[in-house]
N, C-alpha and C positions, 0 to 999 in steps of 0.2 A: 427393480434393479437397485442393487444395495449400492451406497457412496463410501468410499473410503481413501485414505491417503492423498496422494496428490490429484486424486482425481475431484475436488474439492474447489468449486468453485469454477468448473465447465459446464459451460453451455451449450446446446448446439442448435444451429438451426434447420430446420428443413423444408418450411415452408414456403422457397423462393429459394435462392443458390445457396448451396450447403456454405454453411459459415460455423467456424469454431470460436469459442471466446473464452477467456481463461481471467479472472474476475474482474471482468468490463471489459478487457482490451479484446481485440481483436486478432484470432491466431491463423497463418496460414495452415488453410486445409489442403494444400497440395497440389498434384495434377487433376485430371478430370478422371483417369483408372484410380488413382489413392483417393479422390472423393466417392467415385462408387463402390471402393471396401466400405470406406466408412459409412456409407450409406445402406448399407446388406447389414454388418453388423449393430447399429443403432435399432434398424427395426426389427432384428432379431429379440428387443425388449429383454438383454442382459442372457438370453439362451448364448451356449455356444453352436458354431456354424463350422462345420467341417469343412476340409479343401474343396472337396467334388461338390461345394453346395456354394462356396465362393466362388470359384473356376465359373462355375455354372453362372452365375450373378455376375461376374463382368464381362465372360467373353461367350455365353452362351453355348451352344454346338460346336464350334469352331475354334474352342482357344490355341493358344502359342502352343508350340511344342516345349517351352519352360513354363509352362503356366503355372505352375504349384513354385516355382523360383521366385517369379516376378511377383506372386503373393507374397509372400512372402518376406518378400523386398518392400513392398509396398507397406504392411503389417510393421515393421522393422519402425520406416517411417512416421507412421503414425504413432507409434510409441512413444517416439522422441517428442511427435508433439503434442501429445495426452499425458502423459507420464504415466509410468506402470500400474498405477492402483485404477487406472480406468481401462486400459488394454491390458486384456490376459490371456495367456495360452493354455489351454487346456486340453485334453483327451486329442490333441491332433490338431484340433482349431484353435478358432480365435471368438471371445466374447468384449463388448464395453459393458462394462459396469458402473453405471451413473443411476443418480435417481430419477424421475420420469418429470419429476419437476424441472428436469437439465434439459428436455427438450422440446422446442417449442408443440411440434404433432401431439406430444403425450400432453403439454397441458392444453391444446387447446381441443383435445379429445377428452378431458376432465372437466373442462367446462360446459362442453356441448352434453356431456353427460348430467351437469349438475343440474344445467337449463329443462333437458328434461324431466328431471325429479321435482322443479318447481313450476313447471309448465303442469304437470300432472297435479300436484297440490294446491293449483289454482294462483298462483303471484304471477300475473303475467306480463305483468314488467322487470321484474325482475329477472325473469327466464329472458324477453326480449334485451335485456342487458347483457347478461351474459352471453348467449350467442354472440352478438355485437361484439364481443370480446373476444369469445373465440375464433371470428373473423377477421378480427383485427391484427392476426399475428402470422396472418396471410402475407406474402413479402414477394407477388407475381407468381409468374408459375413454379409449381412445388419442384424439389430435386431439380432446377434450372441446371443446364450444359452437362447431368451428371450422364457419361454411358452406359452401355450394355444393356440387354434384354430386361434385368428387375429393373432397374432403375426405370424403365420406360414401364412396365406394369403397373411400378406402385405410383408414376405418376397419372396414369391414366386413374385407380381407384383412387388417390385420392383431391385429383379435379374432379371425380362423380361425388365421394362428400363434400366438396366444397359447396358444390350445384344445389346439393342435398341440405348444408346450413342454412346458404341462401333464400332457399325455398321456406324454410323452418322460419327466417329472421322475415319474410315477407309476410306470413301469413300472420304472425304474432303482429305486424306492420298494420296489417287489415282489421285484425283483432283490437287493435289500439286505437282505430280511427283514424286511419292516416293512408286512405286511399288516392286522395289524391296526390299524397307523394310518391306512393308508389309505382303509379303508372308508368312514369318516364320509364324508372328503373325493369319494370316489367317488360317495356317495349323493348328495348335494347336487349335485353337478357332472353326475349322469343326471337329476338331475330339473330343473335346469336346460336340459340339452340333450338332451332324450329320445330324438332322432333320430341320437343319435350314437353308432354301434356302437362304437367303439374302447373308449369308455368305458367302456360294459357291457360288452365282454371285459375287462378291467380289476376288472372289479369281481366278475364272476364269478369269476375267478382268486381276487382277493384272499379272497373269501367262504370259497372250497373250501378257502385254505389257513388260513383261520381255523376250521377246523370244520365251515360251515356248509355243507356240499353241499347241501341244501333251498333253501334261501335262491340258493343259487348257480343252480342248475335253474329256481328261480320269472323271475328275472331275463332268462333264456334267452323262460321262456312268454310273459312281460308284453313283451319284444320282439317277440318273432314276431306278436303278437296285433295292437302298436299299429301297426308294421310294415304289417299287413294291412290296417289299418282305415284307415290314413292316406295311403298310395302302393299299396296294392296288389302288394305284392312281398314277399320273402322275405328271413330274413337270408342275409348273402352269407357263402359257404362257411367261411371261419375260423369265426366264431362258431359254425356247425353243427357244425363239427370239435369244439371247446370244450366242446360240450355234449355229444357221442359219448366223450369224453376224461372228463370228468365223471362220465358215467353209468357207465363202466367204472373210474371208481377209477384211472387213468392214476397211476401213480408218478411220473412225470414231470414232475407237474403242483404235486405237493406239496412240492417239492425249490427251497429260501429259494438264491438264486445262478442259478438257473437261470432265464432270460429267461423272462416271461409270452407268451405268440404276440404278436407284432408285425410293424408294416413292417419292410421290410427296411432295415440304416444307410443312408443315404444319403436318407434319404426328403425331398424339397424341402420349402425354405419357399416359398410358393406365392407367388407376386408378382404383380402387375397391368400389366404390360410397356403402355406407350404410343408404339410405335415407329413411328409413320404418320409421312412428312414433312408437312410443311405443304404445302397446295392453293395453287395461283395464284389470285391477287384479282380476276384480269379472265378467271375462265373463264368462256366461252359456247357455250351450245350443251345440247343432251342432257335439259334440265328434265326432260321425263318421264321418258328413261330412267334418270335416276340414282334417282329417286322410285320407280322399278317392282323398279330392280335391287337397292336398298337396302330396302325392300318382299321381296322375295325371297329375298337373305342372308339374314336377320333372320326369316324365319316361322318359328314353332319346329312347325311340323308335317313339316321334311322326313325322311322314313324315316332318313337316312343322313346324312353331312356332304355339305354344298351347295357346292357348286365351281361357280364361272362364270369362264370362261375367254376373251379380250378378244383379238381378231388384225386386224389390218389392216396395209396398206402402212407403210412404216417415217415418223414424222412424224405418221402421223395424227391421235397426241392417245391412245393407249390410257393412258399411264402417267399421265398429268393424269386423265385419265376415273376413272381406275382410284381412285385417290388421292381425288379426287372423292365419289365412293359410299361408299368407307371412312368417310371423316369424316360422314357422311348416315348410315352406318349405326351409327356405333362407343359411341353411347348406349344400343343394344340388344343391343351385348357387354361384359356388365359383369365381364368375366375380361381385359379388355385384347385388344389390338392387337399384331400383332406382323408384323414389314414385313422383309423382305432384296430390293436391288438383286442378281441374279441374274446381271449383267453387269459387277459392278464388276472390278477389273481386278488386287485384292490377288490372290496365287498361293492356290490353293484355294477362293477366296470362292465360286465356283460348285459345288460340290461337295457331294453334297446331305449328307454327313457331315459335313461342316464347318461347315456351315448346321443343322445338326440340334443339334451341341454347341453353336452359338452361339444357337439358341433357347432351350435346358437351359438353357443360362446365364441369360436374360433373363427364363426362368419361377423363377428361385430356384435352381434345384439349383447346387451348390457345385461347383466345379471338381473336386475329389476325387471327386464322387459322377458324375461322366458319363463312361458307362464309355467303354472304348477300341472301334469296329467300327462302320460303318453301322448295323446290325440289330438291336446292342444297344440302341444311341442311338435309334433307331427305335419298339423296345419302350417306350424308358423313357419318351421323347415323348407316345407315347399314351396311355400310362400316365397323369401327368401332367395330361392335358388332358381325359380320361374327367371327365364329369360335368360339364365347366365351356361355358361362352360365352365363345369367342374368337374374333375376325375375323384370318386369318394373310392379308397382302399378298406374293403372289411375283412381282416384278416383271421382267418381259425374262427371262421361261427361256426355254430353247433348246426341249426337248422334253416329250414328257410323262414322260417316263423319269426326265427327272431332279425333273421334280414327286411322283412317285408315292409315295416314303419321307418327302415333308413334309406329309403329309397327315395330319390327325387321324383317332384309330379309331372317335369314334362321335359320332352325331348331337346339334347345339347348337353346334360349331364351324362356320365359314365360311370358305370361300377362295375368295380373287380371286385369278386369276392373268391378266398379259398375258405375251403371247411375240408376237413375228413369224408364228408357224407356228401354223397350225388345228389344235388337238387334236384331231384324229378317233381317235383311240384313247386317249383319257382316258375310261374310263367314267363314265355319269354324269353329265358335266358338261355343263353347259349353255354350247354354244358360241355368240359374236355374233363378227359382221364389224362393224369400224367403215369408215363411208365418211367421204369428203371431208367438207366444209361447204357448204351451201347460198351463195346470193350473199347470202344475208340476214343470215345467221349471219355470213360474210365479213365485213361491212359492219360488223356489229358488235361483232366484236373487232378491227378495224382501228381503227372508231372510239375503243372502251377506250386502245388505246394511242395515237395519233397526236391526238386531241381530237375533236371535233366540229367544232368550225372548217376546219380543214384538210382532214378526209376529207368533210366537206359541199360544200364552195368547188369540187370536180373529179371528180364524180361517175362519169362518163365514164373519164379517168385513172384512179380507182381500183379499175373494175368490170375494165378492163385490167393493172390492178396483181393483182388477185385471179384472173383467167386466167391470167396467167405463173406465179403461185403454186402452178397446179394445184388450186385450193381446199385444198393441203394446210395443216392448222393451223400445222402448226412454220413449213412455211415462210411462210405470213402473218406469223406472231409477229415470223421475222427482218424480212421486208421491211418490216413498220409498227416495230419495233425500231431499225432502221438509218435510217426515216425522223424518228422523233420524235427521234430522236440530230442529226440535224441541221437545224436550224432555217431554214438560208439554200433546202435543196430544196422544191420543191414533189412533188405528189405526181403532179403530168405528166413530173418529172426521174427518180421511180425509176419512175415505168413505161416510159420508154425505154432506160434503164438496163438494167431487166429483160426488155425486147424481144427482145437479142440473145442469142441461145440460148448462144454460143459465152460469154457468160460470165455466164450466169443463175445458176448455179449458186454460181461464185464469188462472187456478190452477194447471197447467200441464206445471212448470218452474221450475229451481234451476240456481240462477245465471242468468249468460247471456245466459243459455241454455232452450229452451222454445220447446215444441212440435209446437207450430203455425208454427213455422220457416220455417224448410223442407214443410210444406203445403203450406207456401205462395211463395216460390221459383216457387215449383210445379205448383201454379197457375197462378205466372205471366210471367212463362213459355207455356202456352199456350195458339193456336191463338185466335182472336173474336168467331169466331162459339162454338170452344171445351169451352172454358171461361162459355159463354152463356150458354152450356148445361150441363157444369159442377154446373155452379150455381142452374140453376131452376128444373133441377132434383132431386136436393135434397131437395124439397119439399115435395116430394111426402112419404107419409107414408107408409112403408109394408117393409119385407127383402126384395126384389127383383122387380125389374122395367121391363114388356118385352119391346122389341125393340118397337111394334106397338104403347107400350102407349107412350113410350118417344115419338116417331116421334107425336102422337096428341099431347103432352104436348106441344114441342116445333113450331107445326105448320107449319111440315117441310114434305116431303114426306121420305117413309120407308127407303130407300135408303142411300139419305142423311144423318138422322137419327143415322141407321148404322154405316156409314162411321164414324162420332163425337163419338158414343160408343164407337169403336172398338180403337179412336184413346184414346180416355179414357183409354182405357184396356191397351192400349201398353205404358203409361203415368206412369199405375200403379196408375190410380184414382179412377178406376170402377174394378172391378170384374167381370167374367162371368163363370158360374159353368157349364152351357150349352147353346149352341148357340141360340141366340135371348136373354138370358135373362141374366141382371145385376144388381151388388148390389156393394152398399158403405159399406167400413169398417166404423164404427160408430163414431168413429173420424173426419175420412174425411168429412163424412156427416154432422156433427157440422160446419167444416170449411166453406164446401160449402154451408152451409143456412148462416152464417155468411156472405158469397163473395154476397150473394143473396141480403140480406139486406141491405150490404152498395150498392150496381153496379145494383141493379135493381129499381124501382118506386114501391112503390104497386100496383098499378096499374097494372103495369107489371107482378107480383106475382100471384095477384090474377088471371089474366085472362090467364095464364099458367094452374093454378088449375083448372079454370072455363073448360079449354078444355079437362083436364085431365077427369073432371068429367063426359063431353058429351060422349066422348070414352068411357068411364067405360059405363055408363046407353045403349049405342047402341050396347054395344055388350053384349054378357052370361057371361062373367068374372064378377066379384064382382069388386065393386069400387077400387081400390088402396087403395084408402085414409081409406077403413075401413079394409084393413089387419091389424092386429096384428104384431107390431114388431117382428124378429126373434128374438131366443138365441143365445148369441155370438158367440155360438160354432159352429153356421152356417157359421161365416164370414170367416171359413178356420183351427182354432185347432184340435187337436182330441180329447177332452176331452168332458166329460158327459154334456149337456145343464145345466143351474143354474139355482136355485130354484126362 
């Protein structure tokens, strides 16, 4: 977080009642709603944070019906008492912009951080100092009286780092020779949090080198006992070790320099990552299923980690869907959210090592502490995530392959994943097709964007606007996008417009957003053969293609043939309503006589058709080429065929 202008010589606190200070003095920070903005944007760490992510942060599910006012208002506020160069508006929200020296959390998560680097280099006093420091800027309970839903999250994570320093400044304590101070502290701090093993190893330790090995053993039973009577389980194997070490008089154990058993260095500070993008304001469609699939993530009875996995034709809406459900389910993962675009286009970003360090990262672990290799990164991932509630978004992967390493190791986590391609070999998950949109749903995200007015006034027009479409969402969004953009068409000019096949496609943009895009991904995603039969298939005229003709089109035996459909089908480029027989959504099919055009010779074209037509004449089926195109409503909506 860069410092600049008047924002120069603010401080803020967080760890005890939010407090502002402005070069020593003391500023008021507001109500207790204007301390939980300021509380949402500080640890936003200088990102900007949009309305629906503010809203969400003070008033949770339920806000005001002004709630973007009262932001607003509150924002307003805090201006006045930051001054401009620390509060800024940007792309719709609001960001502070301070350096991290300005707040108490940030440095004394730079300390704890340093404590580790010299905890690892061997000075362990010095490490024991700084901790001590970074505990010292503790000021009672963190975010004290601030409201709303975050505010109470990030006070819960961070009382678990605080538990977590403490632990860290005790064992360095033990380290040091200083067990008998510790015990007091230890006792108070197990009987505070009885459920917390680290503790009680800690204090068994301390006991045995005080003397007290009885004392040390009783500690071991009054665990195991409460253990049993409260979750039904066992202590986990360190402590059991502790007690085996114990009971045999371990030299090991009695030796002041020598580490008490603990994590190993690098152990994270556990963070609450909110990495979802924000949802589109005019999505339609899906009510139930986002209620069923959010419902679903979210049961805590699945044996395993719940995986559901989102494929359909490229356009169709999975990554909205997806995003969608996230935010419906993300109040029933209170370990955070954690999102990677799978297709962005930085060198490595797809790579599931690279994606693995960059979640380490965003769960706390310190760039030092994540080791170097997929598989360690992997380990440590899971490691990490054992125990907690988190919803992981993988957005646009290729395969299951490369999902497989981002996967948590045990159940209470959730992942959504969409890709183009059917997971049939993801164990586990629970796979959906998405289809088109119904004329209803059509109708009604056309209307969201273009008014009511205009899509009422040419109803006819725009039930033909929404056939050219192919019901696909994206490309609705452009053609009602490119029509609300201009005021002077009617909504009979882009269905003419969009009439002509030869530049449907080019007419199917807003911005830098284009329906070609996802199709050309699609297609130069796949190998020579699938390429091949994706192109010159779509030559052929009629709804549906059987297996035998493709295999004469292509000049390939049936089999073969097959195999390139089928890999089509799981691509989400082909269709197949019954086995043996396939069909392009009408879009697609555009694209692919396009792919045909530029990547084949006519030549090539033409004696693909040439074959198609021997097949047709030697057997009793009627040519292809003289089917009659289907109605759209063949390609998968439920709605009545068009006139």
């Amino acid at each position: 977080m860069g410092v600049e202008g008047s924002a120069r010589g603010l401080r803020f606190g967080l760890l005890g009642p939010v407090r502002v200070w402005q070069d020593g003095a003391a500023r008021p920070s507001g109500t207790p709603q204007q301390r939980a903005l300021l509380t949402a944007l500080l640890l936003r760490e200088g990102r900007t944070a949009g309305p629906a992510e503010l809203i969400s942060a003070l008033w949770g599910e339920q806000p005001p019906a002004r709630a973007l006012a009262i932001t607003r208002t509150y924002a307003s506020r805090l201006r006045k008492v930051l001054g401009p160069g620390a509060l800024v508006s940007e792309a719709g929200g609001y960001a502070i912009r301070v350096g991290r020296e300005c707040v108490d959390l940030f440095e004394a998560q730079e300390l704890a951080l340093e404590a580790e680097k010299t905890r690892a280099a061997g000075d362990r006093e010095r490490a024991r100092a700084l901790i001590g420091k970074s505990l010292g800027l503790w000021d009672g309970e963190p975010l004290a009286h601030v409201p709303g839903p975050y505010a109470e999250n990030q006070r819960t994570r961070l009382e678990e780092w605080r538990l977590q320093l403490l632990e860290t400044r005790l064992d360095l304590d033990l380290e040091a020779g200083a067990h008998a101070e510790a015990v007091s502290e230890l006792t108070a701090l197990t009987a505070a949090h009885p459920l917390r093993e680290r503790l009680r190893e800690l204090l068994m330790v301390a006991l045995y080198r005080s003397g007290r090995q009885a004392e040390a053993l009783a500690v071991y039973a009054d665990t195991r006992r409460l253990l049993a009577d409260e979750l039904g389980v066992d202590p986990r194997p360190e402590l059991s070790r502790l007690q085996e070490r114990i009971l045999r008089a371990d030299a090991g154990l009695t030796r002041p320099g020598t580490a008490a058993p603990r994590f190993p260095v690098g152990a994270p500070v556990l963070v609450r990552p909110a990495q979802l993008p924000s949802g589109v304001p005019d999505f339609t469609g899906h009510e139930d299923r986002v209620r069923e699939l959010a419902d679903w993530l979210a049961d805590p009875g699945h044996p395993a980690v719940a995986v559901c996995a989102l494929a359909g034709v490229p356009g169709v809406g999975k990554s909205t869907l997806a995003v969608h459900v996230a935010h419906a389910a993300r109040h029933r993962f209170p370990d955070g959210q954690l999102y990677i675009d799978l297709q962005r286009t930085e060198p490595r970003a797809d790579r599931p090592g690279a994606v693995l360090g960059a979640f380490l990262h965003a769960l706390g672990v310190p760039q030092s502490g994540i080791p170097e290799g997929r598989e360690a990164r992997a380990a440590l991932y899971r490691s990490v995530l054992a125990g907690r509630r988190l919803l992981v978004l993988l957005d646009n992967a290729r395969d299951a392959a490369q999902i497989r390493p981002l996967l948590p190791g045990t159940a209470g986590c959730a992942v959504l994943v969409t890709s183009r391609t059917r997971m049939v070999d993801l164990a586990g998950a629970r796979l959906i097709d998405l289809d088109v949109m119904s004329p209803e749903e059509a109708l009604q995200l056309f209307t969201r964007i273009v008014g009511a007015e205009r899509a009422d006034a040419e109803p006819e027009a725009a039930l033909h606007t929404f056939a050219a479409c192919g019901f696909l969402p994206l490309a609705l969004r452009m053609a009602a996008s490119r029509l609300a953009a201009r005021r002077a068409w009617t909504v009979s000019d882009l269905a003419a417009r969009l009439a002509d096949e030869s530049r449907r496609l080019g007419g199917l943009q807003a911005g830098e957003l284009a329906v070609r895009a996802p199709f050309d991904r699609a297609y130069r995603g796949l190998g020579p053969g699938q390429a091949r039969a994706f192109r010159l298939l779509a030559l052929a005229d009629g709804p549906e293609i059987p297996a035998a003709a493709a295999a004469a089109m292509l000049g390939l035996p049936l089999h073969t043939a097959e195999d390139l459909l089928e890999d089509l089908v799981d691509a989400s480029l082909l269709a197949s309503a019954a086995p043996g027989r396939y069909h392009y959504h009408d879009l697609v099919r555009l694209h692919a006589r396009s792919c045909a055009e530029r990547d084949e010779t006519p030549g090539d074209r033409q004696e693909a058709l040439a074959r198609l037509l021997r097949f047709s004449l030697a057997t009793t089926a009627p040519p292809v080429r003289d089917i009659r195109p289907a109605p759209v409503c063949a390609l998968g909506h439920s709605g009545p065929p068009l006139p």
